[in-house]
Structure formats: C-alpha cells, structure tokens
Wavefront OBJ file of the C-alpha trace (Angstrom):
o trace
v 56.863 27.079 118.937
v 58.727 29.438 121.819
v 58.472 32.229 121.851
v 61.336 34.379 119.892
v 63.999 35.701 123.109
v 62.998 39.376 121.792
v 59.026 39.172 122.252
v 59.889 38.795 126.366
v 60.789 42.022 128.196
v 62.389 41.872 132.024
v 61.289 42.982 135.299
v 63.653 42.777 138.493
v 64.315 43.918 142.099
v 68.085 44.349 141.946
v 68.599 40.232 143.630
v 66.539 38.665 140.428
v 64.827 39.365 137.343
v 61.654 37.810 135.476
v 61.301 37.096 131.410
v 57.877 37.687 130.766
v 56.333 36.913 127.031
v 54.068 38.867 125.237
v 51.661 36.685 125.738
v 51.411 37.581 129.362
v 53.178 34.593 130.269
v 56.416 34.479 132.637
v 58.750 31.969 131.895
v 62.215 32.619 133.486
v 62.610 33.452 137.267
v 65.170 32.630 140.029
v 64.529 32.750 143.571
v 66.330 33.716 145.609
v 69.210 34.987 143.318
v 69.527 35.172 139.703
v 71.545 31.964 140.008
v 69.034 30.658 142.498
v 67.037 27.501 140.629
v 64.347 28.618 138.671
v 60.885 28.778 140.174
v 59.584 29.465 136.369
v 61.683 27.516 133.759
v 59.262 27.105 130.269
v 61.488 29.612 128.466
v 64.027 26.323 128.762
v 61.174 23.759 127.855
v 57.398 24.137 127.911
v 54.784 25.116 129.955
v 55.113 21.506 132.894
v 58.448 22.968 133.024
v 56.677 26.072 135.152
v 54.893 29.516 133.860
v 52.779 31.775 135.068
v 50.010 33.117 132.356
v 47.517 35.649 133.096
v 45.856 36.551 129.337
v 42.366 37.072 127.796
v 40.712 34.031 127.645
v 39.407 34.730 123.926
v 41.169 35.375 120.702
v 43.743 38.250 121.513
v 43.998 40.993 118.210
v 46.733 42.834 119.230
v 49.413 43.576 121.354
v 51.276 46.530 122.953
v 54.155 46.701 125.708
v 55.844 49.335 127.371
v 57.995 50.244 130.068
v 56.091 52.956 132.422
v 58.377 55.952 131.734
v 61.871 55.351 132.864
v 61.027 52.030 135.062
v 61.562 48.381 134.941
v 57.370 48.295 135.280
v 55.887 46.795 132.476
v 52.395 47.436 130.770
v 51.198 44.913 128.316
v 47.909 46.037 126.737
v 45.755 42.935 124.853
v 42.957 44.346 122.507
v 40.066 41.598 121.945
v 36.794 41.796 120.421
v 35.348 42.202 124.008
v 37.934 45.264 124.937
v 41.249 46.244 125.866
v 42.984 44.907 129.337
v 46.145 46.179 130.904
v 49.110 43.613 132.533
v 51.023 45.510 134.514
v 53.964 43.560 136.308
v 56.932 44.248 138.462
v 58.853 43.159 141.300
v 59.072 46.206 144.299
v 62.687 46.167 145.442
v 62.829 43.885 148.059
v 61.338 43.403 151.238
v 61.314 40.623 153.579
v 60.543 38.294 151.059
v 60.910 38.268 146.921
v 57.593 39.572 145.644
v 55.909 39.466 141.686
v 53.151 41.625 141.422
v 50.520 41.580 138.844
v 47.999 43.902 138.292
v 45.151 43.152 135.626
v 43.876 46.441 134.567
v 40.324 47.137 132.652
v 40.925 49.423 129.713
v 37.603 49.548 127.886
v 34.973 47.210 127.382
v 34.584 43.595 129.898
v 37.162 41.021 129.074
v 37.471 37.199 130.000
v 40.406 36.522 131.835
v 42.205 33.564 132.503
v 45.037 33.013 135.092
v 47.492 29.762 134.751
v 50.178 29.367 137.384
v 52.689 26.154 137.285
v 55.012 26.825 140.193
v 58.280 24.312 139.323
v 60.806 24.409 141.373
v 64.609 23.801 140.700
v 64.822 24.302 137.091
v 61.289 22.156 136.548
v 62.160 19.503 137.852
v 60.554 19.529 141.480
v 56.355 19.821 141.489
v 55.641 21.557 144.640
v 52.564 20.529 147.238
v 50.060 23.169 146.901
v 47.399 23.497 149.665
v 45.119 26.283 151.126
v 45.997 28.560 153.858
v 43.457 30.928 155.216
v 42.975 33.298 151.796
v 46.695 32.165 150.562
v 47.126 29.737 148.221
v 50.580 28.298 149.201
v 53.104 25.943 147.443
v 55.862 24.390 149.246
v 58.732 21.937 148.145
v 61.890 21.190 150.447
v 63.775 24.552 150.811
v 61.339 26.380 148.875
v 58.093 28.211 149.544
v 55.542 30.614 147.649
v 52.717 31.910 148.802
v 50.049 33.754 146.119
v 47.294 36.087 147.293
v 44.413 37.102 145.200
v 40.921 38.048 145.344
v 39.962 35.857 142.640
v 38.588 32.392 143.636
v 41.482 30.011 142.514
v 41.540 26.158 142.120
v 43.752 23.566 141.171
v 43.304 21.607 137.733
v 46.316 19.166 136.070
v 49.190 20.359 138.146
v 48.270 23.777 137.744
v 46.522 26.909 139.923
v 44.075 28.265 137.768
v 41.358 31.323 137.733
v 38.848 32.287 135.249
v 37.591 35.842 135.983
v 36.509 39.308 134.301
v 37.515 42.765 134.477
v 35.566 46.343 132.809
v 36.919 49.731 132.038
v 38.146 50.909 135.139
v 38.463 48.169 137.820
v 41.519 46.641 138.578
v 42.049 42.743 139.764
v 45.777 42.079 141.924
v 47.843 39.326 142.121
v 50.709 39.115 144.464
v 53.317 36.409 144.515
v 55.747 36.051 147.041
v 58.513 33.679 147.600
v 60.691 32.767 150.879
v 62.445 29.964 152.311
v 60.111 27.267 153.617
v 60.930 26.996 157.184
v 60.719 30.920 157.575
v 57.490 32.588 158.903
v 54.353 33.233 156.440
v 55.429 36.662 154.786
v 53.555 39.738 155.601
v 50.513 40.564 152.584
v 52.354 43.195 150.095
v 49.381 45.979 149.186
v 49.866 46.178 145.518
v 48.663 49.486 144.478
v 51.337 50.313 146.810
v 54.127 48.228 145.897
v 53.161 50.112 142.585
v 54.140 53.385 143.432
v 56.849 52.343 145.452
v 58.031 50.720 142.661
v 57.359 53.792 140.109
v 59.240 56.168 142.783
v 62.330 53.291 143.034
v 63.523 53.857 139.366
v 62.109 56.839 139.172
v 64.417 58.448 141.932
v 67.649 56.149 140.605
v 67.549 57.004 137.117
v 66.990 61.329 138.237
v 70.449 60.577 138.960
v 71.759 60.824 135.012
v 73.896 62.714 134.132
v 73.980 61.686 130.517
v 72.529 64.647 128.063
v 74.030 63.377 124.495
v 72.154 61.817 121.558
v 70.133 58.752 121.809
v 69.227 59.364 125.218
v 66.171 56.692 125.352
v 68.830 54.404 124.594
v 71.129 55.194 126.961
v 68.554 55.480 129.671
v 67.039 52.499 128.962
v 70.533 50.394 128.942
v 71.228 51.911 131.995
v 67.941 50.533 133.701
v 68.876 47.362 132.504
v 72.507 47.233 133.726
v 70.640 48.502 137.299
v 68.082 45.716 136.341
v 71.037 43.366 136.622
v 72.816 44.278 139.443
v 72.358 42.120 142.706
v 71.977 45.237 145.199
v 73.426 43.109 148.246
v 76.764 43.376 146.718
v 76.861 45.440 143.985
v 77.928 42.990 141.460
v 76.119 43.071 137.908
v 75.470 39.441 135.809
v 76.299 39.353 132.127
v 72.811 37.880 131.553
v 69.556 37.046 133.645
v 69.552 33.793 131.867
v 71.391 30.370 130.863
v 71.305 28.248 127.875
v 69.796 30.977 125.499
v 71.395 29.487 122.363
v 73.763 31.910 120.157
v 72.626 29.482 117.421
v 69.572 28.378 116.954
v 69.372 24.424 117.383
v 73.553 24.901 118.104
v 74.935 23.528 121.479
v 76.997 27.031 122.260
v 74.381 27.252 125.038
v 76.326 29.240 128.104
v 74.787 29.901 131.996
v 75.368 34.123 132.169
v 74.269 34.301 135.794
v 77.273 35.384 136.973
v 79.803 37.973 136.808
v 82.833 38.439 134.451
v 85.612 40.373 135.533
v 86.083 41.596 131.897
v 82.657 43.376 131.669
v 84.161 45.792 135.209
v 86.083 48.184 132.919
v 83.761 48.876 130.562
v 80.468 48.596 133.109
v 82.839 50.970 135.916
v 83.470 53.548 133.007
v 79.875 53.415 131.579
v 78.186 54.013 134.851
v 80.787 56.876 136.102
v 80.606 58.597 132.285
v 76.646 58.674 133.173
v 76.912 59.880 136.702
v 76.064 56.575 138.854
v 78.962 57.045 141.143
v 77.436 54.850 143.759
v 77.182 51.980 141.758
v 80.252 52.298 140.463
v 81.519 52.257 144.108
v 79.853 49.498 145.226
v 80.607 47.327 141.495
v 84.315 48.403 142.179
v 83.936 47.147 145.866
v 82.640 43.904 144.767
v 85.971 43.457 142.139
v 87.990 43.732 145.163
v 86.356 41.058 147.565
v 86.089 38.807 144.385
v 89.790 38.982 143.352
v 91.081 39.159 147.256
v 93.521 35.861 147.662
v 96.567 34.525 145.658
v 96.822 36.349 142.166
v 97.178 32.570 140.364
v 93.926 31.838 141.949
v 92.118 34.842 139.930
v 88.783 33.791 138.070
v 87.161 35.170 135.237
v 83.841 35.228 136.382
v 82.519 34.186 140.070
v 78.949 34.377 141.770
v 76.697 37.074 142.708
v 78.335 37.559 145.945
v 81.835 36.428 145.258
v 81.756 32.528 145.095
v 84.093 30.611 143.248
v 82.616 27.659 142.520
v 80.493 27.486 139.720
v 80.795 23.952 138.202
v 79.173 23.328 135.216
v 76.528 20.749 134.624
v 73.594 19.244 132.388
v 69.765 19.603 133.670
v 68.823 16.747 131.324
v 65.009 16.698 132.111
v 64.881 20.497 130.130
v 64.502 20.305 126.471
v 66.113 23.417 125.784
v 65.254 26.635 123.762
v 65.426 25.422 120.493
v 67.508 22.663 121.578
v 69.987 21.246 124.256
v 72.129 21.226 126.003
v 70.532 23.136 129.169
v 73.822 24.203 131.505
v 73.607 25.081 135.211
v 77.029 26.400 136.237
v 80.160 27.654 133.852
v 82.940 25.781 133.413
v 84.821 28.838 131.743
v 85.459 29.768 135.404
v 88.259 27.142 136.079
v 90.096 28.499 132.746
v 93.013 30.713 132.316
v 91.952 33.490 130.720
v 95.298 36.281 131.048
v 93.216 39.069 129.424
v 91.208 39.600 132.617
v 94.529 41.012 134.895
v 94.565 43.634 131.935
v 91.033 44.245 132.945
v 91.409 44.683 136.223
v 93.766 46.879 136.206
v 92.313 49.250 134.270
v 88.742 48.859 136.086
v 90.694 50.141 138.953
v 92.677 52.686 137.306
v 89.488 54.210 135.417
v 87.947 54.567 139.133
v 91.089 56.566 140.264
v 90.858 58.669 137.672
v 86.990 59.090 138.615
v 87.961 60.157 142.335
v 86.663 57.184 143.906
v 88.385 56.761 147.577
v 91.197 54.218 147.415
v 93.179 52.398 150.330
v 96.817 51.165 150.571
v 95.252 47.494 150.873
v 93.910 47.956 146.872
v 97.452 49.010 145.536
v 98.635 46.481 147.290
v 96.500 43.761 145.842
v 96.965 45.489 142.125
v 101.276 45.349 142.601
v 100.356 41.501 143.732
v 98.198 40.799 140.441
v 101.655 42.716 138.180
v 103.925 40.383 139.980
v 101.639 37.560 138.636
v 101.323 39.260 134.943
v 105.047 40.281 134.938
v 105.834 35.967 135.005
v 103.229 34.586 133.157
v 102.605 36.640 130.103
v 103.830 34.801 127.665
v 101.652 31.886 128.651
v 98.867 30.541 126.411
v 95.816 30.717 127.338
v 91.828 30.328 126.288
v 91.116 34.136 125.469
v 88.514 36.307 125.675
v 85.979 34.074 124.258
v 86.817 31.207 126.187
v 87.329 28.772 123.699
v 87.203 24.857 124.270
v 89.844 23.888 121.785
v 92.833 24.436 124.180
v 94.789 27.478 125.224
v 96.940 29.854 122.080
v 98.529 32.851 122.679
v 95.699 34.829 122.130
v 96.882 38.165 120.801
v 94.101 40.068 122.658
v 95.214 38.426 125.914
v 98.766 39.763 124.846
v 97.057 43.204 123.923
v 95.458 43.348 127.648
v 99.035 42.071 128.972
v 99.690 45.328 127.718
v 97.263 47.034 129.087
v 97.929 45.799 132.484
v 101.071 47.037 132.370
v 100.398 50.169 131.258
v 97.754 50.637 134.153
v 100.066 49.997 136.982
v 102.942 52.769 135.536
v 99.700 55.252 134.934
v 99.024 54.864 138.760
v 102.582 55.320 139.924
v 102.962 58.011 137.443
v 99.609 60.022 137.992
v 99.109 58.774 141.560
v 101.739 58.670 143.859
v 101.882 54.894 143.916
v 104.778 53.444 144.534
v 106.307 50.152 142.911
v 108.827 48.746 140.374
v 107.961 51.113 137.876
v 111.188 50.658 135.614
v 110.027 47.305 135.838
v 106.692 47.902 134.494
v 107.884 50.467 131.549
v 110.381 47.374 130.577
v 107.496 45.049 130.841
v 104.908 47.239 128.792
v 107.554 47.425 125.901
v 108.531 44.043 125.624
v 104.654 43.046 125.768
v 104.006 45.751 122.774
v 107.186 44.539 120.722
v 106.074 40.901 121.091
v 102.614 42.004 119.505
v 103.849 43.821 117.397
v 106.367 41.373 115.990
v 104.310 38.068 116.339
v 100.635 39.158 116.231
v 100.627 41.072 113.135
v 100.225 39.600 109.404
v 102.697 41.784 107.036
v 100.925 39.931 103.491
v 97.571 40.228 104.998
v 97.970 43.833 107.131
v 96.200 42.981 109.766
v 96.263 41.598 113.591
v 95.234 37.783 114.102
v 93.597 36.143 116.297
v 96.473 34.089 118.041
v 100.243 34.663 116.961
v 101.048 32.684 113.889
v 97.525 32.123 112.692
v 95.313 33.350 109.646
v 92.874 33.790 111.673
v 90.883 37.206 112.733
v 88.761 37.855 116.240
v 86.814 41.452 116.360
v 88.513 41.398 119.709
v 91.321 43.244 118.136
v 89.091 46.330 117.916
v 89.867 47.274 121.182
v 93.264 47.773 120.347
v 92.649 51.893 119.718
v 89.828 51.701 122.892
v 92.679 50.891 125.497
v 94.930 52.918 124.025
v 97.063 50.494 122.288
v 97.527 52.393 118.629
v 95.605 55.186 117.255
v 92.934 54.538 115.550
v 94.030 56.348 112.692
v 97.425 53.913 112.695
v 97.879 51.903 109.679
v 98.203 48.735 111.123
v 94.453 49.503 113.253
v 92.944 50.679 109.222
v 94.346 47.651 108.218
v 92.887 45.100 110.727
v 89.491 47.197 110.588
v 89.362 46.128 106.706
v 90.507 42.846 106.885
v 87.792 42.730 109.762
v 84.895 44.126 107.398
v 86.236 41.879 104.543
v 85.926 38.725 106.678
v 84.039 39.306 109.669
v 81.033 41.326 108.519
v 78.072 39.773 107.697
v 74.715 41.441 106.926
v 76.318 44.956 108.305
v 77.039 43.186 111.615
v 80.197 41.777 112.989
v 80.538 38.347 113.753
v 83.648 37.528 117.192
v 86.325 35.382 114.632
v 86.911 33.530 112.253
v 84.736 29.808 111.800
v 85.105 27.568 109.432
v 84.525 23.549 109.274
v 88.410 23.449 109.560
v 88.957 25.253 112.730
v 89.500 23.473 116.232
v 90.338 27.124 117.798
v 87.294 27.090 119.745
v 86.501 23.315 119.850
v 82.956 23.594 119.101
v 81.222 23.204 115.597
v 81.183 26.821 113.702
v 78.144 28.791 113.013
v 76.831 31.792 115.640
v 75.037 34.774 115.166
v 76.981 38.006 114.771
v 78.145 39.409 118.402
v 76.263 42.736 119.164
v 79.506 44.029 121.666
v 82.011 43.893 118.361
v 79.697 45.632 115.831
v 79.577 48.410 118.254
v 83.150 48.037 118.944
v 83.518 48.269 115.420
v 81.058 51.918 115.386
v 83.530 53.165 118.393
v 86.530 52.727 115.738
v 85.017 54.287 112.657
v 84.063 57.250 115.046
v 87.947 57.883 116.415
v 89.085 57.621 112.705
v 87.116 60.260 111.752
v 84.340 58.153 109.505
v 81.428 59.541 111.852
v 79.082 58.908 109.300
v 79.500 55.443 108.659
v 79.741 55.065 112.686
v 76.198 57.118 113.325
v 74.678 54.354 110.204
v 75.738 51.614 112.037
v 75.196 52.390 114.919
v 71.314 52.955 114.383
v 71.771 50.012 112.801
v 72.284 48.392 116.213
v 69.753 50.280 117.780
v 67.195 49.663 115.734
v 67.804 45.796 116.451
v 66.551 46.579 120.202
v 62.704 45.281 120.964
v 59.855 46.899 121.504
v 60.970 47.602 124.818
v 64.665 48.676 124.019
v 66.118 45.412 124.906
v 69.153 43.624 123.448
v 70.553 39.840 123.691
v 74.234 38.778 122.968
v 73.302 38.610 119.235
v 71.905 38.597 115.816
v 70.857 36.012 113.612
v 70.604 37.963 110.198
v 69.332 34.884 108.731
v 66.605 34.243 110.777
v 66.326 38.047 111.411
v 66.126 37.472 115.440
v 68.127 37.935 117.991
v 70.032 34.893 119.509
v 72.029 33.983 122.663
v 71.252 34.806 126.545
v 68.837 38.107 127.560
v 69.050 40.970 128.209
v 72.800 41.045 127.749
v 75.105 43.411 130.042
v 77.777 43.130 126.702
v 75.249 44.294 124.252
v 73.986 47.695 126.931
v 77.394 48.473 128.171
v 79.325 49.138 124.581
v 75.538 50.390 123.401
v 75.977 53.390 126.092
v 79.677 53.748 125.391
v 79.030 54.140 121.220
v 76.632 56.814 122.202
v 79.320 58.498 123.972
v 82.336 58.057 121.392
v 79.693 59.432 118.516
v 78.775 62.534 120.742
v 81.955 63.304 120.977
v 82.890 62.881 117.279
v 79.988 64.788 116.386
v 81.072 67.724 118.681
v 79.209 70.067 120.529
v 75.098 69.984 120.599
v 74.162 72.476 118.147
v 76.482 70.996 115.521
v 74.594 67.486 115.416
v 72.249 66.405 113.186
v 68.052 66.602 115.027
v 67.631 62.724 116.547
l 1 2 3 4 5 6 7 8 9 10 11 12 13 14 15 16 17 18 19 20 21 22 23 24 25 26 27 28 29 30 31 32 33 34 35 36 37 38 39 40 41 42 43 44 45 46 47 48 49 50 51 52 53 54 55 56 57 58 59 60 61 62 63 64 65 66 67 68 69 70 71 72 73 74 75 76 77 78 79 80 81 82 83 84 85 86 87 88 89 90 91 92 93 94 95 96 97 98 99 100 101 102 103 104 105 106 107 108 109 110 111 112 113 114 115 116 117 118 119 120 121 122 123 124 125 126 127 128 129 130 131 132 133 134 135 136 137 138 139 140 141 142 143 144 145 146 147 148 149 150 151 152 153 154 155 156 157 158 159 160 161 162 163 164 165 166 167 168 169 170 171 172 173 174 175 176 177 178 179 180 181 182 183 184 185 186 187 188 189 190 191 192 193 194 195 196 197 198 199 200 201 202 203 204 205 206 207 208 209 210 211 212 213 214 215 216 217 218 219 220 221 222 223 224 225 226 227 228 229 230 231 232 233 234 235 236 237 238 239 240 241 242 243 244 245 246 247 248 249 250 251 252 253 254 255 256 257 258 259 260 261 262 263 264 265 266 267 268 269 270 271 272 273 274 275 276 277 278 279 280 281 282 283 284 285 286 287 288 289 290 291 292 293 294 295 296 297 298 299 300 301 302 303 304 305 306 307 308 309 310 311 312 313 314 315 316 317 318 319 320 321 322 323 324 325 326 327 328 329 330 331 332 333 334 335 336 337 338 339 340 341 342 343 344 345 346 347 348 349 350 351 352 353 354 355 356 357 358 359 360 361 362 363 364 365 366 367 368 369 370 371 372 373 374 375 376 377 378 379 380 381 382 383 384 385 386 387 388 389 390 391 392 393 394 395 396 397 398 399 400 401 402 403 404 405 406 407 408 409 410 411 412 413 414 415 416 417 418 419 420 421 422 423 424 425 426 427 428 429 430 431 432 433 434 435 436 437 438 439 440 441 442 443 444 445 446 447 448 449 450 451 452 453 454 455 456 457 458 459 460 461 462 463 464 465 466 467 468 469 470 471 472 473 474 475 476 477 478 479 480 481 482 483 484 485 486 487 488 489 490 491 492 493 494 495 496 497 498 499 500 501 502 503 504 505 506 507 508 509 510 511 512 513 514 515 516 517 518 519 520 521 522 523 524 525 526 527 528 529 530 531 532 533 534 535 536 537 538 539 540 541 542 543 544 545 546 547 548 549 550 551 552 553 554 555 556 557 558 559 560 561 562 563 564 565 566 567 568 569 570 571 572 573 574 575 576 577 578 579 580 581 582 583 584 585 586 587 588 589 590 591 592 593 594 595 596 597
C-alpha cells in the first residue's frame, strides 16, 4: 500500500521540491524544474518507478518528523531496538547544479542502516547507465545526469545503488546528490555540514522578514514557508502544487498536473504575502503576472509554466500505475479553456499591489485598459468556470461575479489613482454586470446564488461574493446562499466545491471528490465578516487541525477515509489558510481581547 499523501513532508530550493515519506523514502522530485520529468516518480507507482530510501535496516518502532525551526529542513528521527537515528534532508538553494542532501545522524545507541537509490528518469520510464567515477557514483541517461557522493562503500544490486552501513550516538554519515545536464562539466563536491547551515541561515533570514503577529502564528509561518517552498526563484512565479495526478478521489480519475501557475491563485497569493510583509515576493510574483499575460488579451491563459510558457498540453504517461489509480497526466489541458473569471483576477491582483505601493509603469495600465476592452465584449460569454469543468462552457455565475470584479478594479484605479480611461464606460459596465447577477444568478424559491444562471445547482465559489466586495456579508441574499451552502454543500463540517450528483454533466466527469480545503475556509472568512466569530474560530481549527505532522495541507479531505486527498502541498489550501487567520484577527479585535491560543 502507498503511502497516505499526508505521511510525506516537502523539501525545496525555490526551482523544485522533493516528497519524502516517513519512511525515509523520497518519492517525488523534478529536475530541473518542478515541471521538469521526475528523477524520483514511486509516489505515482512503486519503487522501479524510482526512490531513494535511506532507513534502519531492522524493525523501525517509531517515528518522529519535524521541520528545524522555521525551515524547509527536515528531521526524521527512527527509534529501533538498537537506538535512535536522525534523517535530516534538504536541498541548499541552488548552486551550479540542483543538490539533495542527506545527512544520517546517530542519536543514541548503533543502528543498521540501509541506503536504496533507484534513479528513473522521465517520469520512470528511462533506467539510467550507472558507472564509477573516481569516488562518484554517477548515473547518466540522454539529457540527464546525477552524480552521488558518499563515504559509504556503494554497489549496484537489481537496478538499484545500494549501501548497508552503521552509525552510533554522535557520528554523522553524508550523502550528497546532485543533478545537472549531461553534457555539462562534473559539478563541484557540495560540503554538507555546510550546505546545512547555509541552508538553516536561507529560511532562517527569509522568514525574519514577517511581519505577521496575529493568532495562529505557527500556521501562518509555516504556510508561508510553503508558498516560498513553491515559488520558482528565477521568476518569481509560485505552482499551485509540487505534484500531478494526486487523486481528489481515491481510485477516481479527477487526477490534475498542478505544476504550474494559475492566474487565479495571484490575488489572493499577492495579498497574502504583502498582508505578511514579503514585499519582494510580491514584486517579483506581480512581475511574473505581467510577462505571462503580455500579448493579445483573447490570447490570456489561466495557468502557464514556471517561467511563462504557454504550452502545456496534456497527456497520459501510461507506463505509471498511478496513486491509487490512473490516469497519470503530464501537462493541463485546462490551459487552452476559457475561463472569464481570471480577467476579474487580474485585475484585482494588480489593483491590490497599487494599493500596497508597489512601483507601477504606464506600460501595466496600459496592458490592464487592453484586458477591459476584452472583458467589456465578451462578458456575457459562457465559459468553463473556476473549476474548469469538462462538460462544456455555462455562464458560470462566479465568472459573472469576477466580470464584476474586473470592472470594478479598473474604475478603483482611475478613481484612486490617477489612471486615465473610459471610466463612464466601466461604471456602466460594472452595473449592468451586477444587475445581470443579480437578476439571472439568484434563486428567489430557494434564496440563494447558483452555480450557473438558470440552474439548481450550488458551487462554494459563490462565497467570495462578500471577499471581493460584491455584497456584504451581512446581505440577505449572501445569509441566504451561506445556508443553502451548509444545507447542501457541507459534509462532515467541511465544504465540498458544488453540487454532484449521478445526474449532472456540469463538470463532465463522474461525481464523488473530497471536500475542497480553499471553500471551507472561504466559508470561516464569511461567518467571521457576519459577525458569527465563534463558529468561524471552530471551524477554522477545524481546518487546522487537518494539517500533518509537519503543518502541511493538500487540496482536500476525504472525511470518509479520514485522509487528505488531491495534489501536495497545495498553494489553495496555505493561501486562504493565512488569509482566515487574518479575517478572524480582525473579528476578534485587538490582542488582549482574544481568547490564549
């Protein structure tokens, strides 16, 4: 059996990160890139598909992780009968090459070790020559190359690299893996008690940097590392996920590649990392919005690469057997659909940075009046929403709502910021937008906002109508949709995205998920602005306490199975997490008045 997606914690030098199992095993890396082919892919199959294991070599009693302070370096203690030995594992920000360190460290006592390393490249599929260089063991296949450098005496049994070794109370064995492009020159030794501290100092220094003094702090923090964790420094853009295929049902086929970045997550990402004080990653995320979205305003994508690619077609790697089943997708098809809420998106990623001070030029107005001109004709289209259904486009009321938004945005800017435009134009536009809503989006018998105009359908979506400043959250028609929403859409305490039945063709794919992490906070952000800060703080902790052992979150929760489901660790789950922390604190009002954490 796999492991379950919350016993693996993630490690990362701002281009990639690492799943690595409590078990001491990794089994998810990219190299170069997070959507570089995986080096390591038995998270999406089994152990051929490529791991690397270093664990005890006898029966293992228990098992401890942590994150060294506020870092993305991660201890894994294993007590045997023999003793207790220390993993420690991390990847220094990088160098001239992409490095993995791994440091065995002897607790008490003298424990057998044993070291298993299946280098796969390109998803599993490709088995790599391995030969001896010198002291290096080194594994090459086409573009690819990886070098590992130990002390331990290695050698090569079924496919694999292997070492058998021991370690007492108070010695230390490294082992350094490092991985560069094959026709490049050998890479320079890393020393890793140094890449340690360097690494230590790294997040140490970055995270001095928040600003953030509310409740739940160790939350906070620790989202905040992640969101860092999966940012690709070169550009400053931030993935939704450092994974693909992680099911959002078990044994389901709604298996999505996250490797990328959404335009949708900018707004909420910009304001989470401004609100905590990370100005120059906001910069540089807002930076790599504008490159993205440069070009002809019909030509906008939802989501592109790390660096600003567009295409990410979407295919099957049929030789991987899945995490609890297939398919196993490389590339996103949900790129090459119309999705009209991200304009909304955009333009209030870029208006939430004005209002932050960040330096803007003439060229950016220009671009946002270019992306209105777009909005202000093609509203009214249909399109495939938010959750980027497969059943064909509707007119998605939430794509309507951030229409609206949109809208709104661009007169904000002319109004607060000297910007010049059609802004008559825009105050018409924002008013017809909010009277079609209004009018067609809205269920008098029901009282409550559906998913798509003329259907009984519901989509937690609709909770962000009070976050963007649509209604008050204390409007009748927002109470209303929050109860039909609880009614319908709660199950276990959490919130699941719409309505699915056996009946529905909405999202073209057969119903049953786990409940979405990003609404159920969405829905604790709407209790706290109507005032029921009580039932907002419950389920909120709720949500927190749903985090790992290492304060990590995927893109769900199966309540059933009492697990988390879907790709990890999930931007959308850390993002609202940090913003729910900062609604509550200020519900709860100033420090002394809050209850003791």
């Amino acid at each position: 059996m796999p492991l379950r997606i919350e016993d693996y914690a993630v490690i990362g030098d701002t281009q990639t990160a690492a799943l690595v199992g409590n078990d001491g095993s990794i089994d998810w890396l990219c190299l170069p890139r997070f959507d570089s082919g995986a080096i390591f892919a038995a998270l999406l199959g089994d152990p051929d598909h490529g791991r690397w294991q270093i664990a005890p070599a006898t029966p293992v009693r228990a098992v401890r992780r942590r994150y060294r302070g506020d870092t993305l370096v991660l201890e894994t203690e294993f007590d045997t009968d023999e003793g207790t030995v220390r993993l420690v594992d991390f990847m220094p920000p990088r160098g001239e090459a992409a490095d993995v360190v791994r440091i065995v460290e002897g607790v008490h006592g003298r424990v057998p070790m044993r070291m298993d390393l299946r280098l796969r490249f390109d998803y599993g599929h490709v088995v790599p020559w391995v030969r001896r260089v010198d002291t290096d063991t080194v594994a090459i296949a086409g573009p690819d190359a990886v070098w590992l450098r130990t002390p331990v005496a290695l050698h090569g049994e079924n496919l694999s690299t292997v070492a058998d070794f021991s370690v007492g109370a108070g010695f230390h064995v490294p082992f350094v893996l490092t991985w560069r492009e094959s026709h490049l020159p050998t890479p320079h030794p890393v020393d890793p008690i140094v890449a340690l501290e360097g690494t230590v100092s790294y997040w140490e220094e970055w995270i001095a940097g928040c600003k953030y003094e509310g409740p739940w702090r160790e939350a906070v923090v620790r989202s905040l590392l992640t969101l860092k964790g999966l940012t690709y420094g070169p550009t400053g853009g931030i993935v939704a996920a450092a994974t693909t295929s992680l099911p959002e049902e078990l044994g389901g086929v709604r298996n999505w590649d996250y490797r990328y970045c959404w335009l949708r997550d900018a707004t909420i990402t910009l304001q989470s990392l401004m609100y905590a004080g990370f100005v120059d990653e906001a910069r540089a995320w807002r930076s790599w919005l504008l490159r993205a979205i440069a070009g002809d305003p019909s030509q906008l994508q939802i989501m592109y690469g790390v660096a600003g690619e567009r295409l990410l077609t979407e295919r099957i790697a049929e030789w991987l057997p899945g995490y609890c089943g297939r398919p196993v997708r490389i590339g996103n098809a949900a790129s090459e659909q119309f999705q009209l809420d991200v304009y909304g998106e955009v333009m209030d990623a870029l208006h939430q940075a004005r209002k932050a001070g960040l330096e803007y030029d003439q060229h950016t107005w220009d671009l946002q009046r270019a992306l209105m001109s777009f909005v202000s004709e093609n509203w009214h289209r249909p399109d495939d929403g938010i959750w980027e259904v497969r059943g064909g486009a509707q007119q998605f009321t939430h794509s309507k709502l951030m229409a609206w938004v949109a809208a709104d945005r661009a007169v904000k800017d002319a109004e607060q910021f000297d910007q010049t435009g059609p802004v008559e134009q825009w105050r018409e536009l924002r008013e017809r937008i909010r009277a079609d809503i209004l009018d067609k989006g809205w269920d008098p018998r029901r009282k409550t906002f559906t998913q798509f105009y003329g259907s009984a359908e519901l989509d937690a979506s609709l909770l962000m109508m009070p976050l963007v400043g649509f209604l008050p959250a204390t409007d009748e028609r927002v109470r209303g949709t929050v109860a039909a929403i609880e009614r319908e859409l709660m199950k276990d305490g959490f919130v699941q995205r719409y309505t699915q039945h056996p009946g529905s063709t909405v999202d073209g794919l057969p119903p049953g998920e786990g409940s979405f992490l990003a609404c159920t906070f969405w829905l604790a952000q709407n209790y706290a602005l109507m005032g029921r800060v009580d039932e907002a703080r419950e389920l909120f902790e709720r949500l927190l306490a749903l985090r790992n052992d290492v304060g990590l979150l995927a893109e769900e929760y199966d309540s059933d199975a009492r697990r988390q489901v879907g790709n990890f660790p999930q931007a959308f789950s850390h993002v609202p997490l940090i913003d729910t922390a900062r609604h509550l604190a200020d519900a709860m009002g100033p420090a002394e008045n809050r209850p003791r954490e």
